[in-house]
C-alpha positions, 0 to 999 in steps of 0.5 A: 500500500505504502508503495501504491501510495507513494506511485499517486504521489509522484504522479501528481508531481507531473499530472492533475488528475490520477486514474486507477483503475482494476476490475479486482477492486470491486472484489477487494473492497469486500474481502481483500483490501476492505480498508482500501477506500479509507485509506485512500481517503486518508492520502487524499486528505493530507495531500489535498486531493479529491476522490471520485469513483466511478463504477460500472456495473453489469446486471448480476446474472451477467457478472456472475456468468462473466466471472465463471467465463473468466474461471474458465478461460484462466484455469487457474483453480478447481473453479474452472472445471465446475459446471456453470449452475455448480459455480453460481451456487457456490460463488453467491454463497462464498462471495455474496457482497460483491453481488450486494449493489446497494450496499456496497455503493452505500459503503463506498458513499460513506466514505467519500461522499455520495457526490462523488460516486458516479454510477454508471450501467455495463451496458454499451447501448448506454455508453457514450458514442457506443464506447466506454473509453469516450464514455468513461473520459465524459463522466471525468470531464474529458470529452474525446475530440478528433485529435484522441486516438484509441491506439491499442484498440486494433491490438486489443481486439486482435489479441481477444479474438486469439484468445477466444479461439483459444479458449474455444477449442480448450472448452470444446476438448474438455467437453468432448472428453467429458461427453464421451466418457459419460456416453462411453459409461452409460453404453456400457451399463446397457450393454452389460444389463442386456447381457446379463439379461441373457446369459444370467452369469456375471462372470461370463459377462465380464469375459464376453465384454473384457470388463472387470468383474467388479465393474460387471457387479457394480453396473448390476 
């Protein structure tokens, strides 16, 4: 935190304005960092400076299909592999504030007043110009003008469509590998039901199919 702040400072040397920015914010006012804001404050204060928040928010539903997306693609934890309606169950009993809007806003308006809290919908038909850079410089008093360029855009998209594709073909294995294992089992409990049916010997069975016999006796 020292070294963060000490970052604003020197920024400040050089800049009247400041942005910080992290989706992981959200998360670490509630259970990382919940002092994060006050202390902010606190610098804000003694170095005579505002603060001003803006947050965008998605409607909960998406942000939890959003961050299960996120699980998935960054394989990262057991998180990754758990089925989608597994992973909503879990995360809004395990992360419950974060889904809390209006009592995390009112936290976050406690601290640094509700006149500096600008809210704004995860919604790009609400977006200025369609876009939430041009839409984020507005709600800080920078409207974009000719001369703005977003340099990293092209790059931005190139590098997601690699990803997704990525993303798509690891998903797709994974699923396939699944989907065939599940299918492969459930043939094979029929096929052995139907057999058994016939031949009325476990054992005999088991050889006739090359399973093990104590896969035979499990199916039946």
């Amino acid at each position: 935190l020292k070294e963060g702040l000490q970052q604003i400072r020197d920024a400040f040397e050089n800049y009247d304005h400041v942005i910080l920015t992290d989706e992981s914010i959200w998360y670490c006012l509630s259970y990382g960092k919940k002092s994060l804001l006050y202390d902010l404050k606190k610098e804000a204060d003694e170095q005579n400076y505002q603060i001003k928040v803006i947050v965008y928010l998605r409607r909960q539903d998406k942000f939890l299909l959003s961050r299960w997306n996120q699980s998935v693609k960054q394989r990262t934890s057991h998180v990754s592999e758990m089925p989608c309606d597994q992973y909503f169950k879990m995360t809004q009993e395990k992360n419950e504030k974060i889904y809390q809007y209006d009592k995390k806003l009112d936290e976050i308006a406690k601290v640094i007043g509700k006149e500096n809290l600008i809210v704004r919908r995860f919604v790009p038909e609400s977006w200025r110009d369609g876009s939430i850079i041009h839409d984020f410089m507005h709600e800080i008093g920078m409207d974009v003008t000719s001369e703005f360029q977003e340099l990293e855009e092209q790059v931005t998209e190139r590098v997601t469509e690699q990803v997704t594709e990525q993303v798509t073909e690891r998903v797709t294995e994974r699923v396939t590998e699944q989907v065939t294992e599940q299918v492969t089992e459930r043939v094979t409990e029929q096929l052995v039901k139907n057999l058994y049916e016939n031949v009325g010997n476990a054992e005999k069975v088991a050889e006739m199919l090359k399973l093990p016999i104590e896969t035979v006796r499990r199916i039946l």
